[in-house]
C-alpha positions, 0 to 999 in steps of 0.5 A: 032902651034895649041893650045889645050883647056883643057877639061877634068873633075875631074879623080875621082868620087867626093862623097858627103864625100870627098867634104866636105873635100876638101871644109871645114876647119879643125877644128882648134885645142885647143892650147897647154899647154905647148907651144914649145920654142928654143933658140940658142946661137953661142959661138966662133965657137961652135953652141948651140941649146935648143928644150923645151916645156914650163910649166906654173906655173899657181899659183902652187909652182913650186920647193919642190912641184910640181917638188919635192926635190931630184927627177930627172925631166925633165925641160920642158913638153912632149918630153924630153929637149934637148940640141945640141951642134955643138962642144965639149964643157965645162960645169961647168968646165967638158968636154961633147962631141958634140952632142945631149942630153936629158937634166935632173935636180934634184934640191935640195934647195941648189944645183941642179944636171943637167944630160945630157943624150945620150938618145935622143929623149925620152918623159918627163918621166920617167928618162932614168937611165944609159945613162947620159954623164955628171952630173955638179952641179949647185948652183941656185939663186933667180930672178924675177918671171919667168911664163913660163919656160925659157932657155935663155944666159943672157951673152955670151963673147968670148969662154964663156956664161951663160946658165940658166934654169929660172921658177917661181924665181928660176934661176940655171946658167950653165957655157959653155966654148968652148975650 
């Protein structure tokens, strides 16, 4: 069997332009503010997964300034949070369906309203009025300073876990169950 030696050039014309491209770097981007974060938790057979983008408090008073009291905001940056759920599941004692929700608050100093949304994916803004599939309420608690906004399950048993939203020191639980 006779072997052939490759002799061929490049198909193309190579322009001064298009070498530059094929040859150097990108140029690298500045990185974001607000970094991408996700957490996924198992709960009995039930899969739970959080896409966010994470504000930084920065020095900033976080709650009744920067995120005012009594206006629906979405806890993350850019596109919108979201939240899959593999199962249906509980919520602070209510039913929500499986499936993938774009995840809302308003907090108050006292109570927060969490608003999972069937508008899916949206950016940040503005709040998708008429969509929501479930409203809970939670009650916050204070914590340890938290820079960067985080969504994390500090317990997970059985059936059930905690959820909680967690930025500067406030900390609002959310109860999961899966029936």
């Amino acid at each position: 069997m006779k072997r052939r030696r490759f002799t061929g050039y490049l198909s193309f014309p190579m322009t001064l332009s298009s070498y530059i491209i094929l040859c150097l770097p990108l140029a690298a981007q500045a990185p974001r503010p607000s970094q991408h974060g996700s957490v996924s938790q198992q709960i009995a057979d039930t899969l739970v997964i959080l896409e966010y983008n994470r504000p930084v408090a920065r020095g900033r008073e976080l709650f009744g300034k920067l995120v005012p009291w009594g206006r629906i905001w979405n806890p993350g940056a850019d596109d919108a949070t979201s939240i899959t759920l593999s199962t249906d599941v509980q919520v602070n004692g209510q039913k929500l369906a499986s499936g993938t929700y774009s995840l809302w608050a308003e907090p108050q100093p006292d109570r927060w309203t969490i608003i999972f949304s069937r508008a899916h994916p949206v950016f940040h803004v503005p709040y998708p009025a008429g969509k929501d599939a479930l409203r809970v309420m939670a009650t916050p608690r204070t914590g340890q300073h938290m820079e960067t906004l985080a969504f994390y399950f500090p317990a997970v048993d059985g059936k059930k876990a905690e959820l909680v939203l967690h930025w500067g020191t406030v900390v609002v639980p959310l109860e999961l169950e899966v029936p």
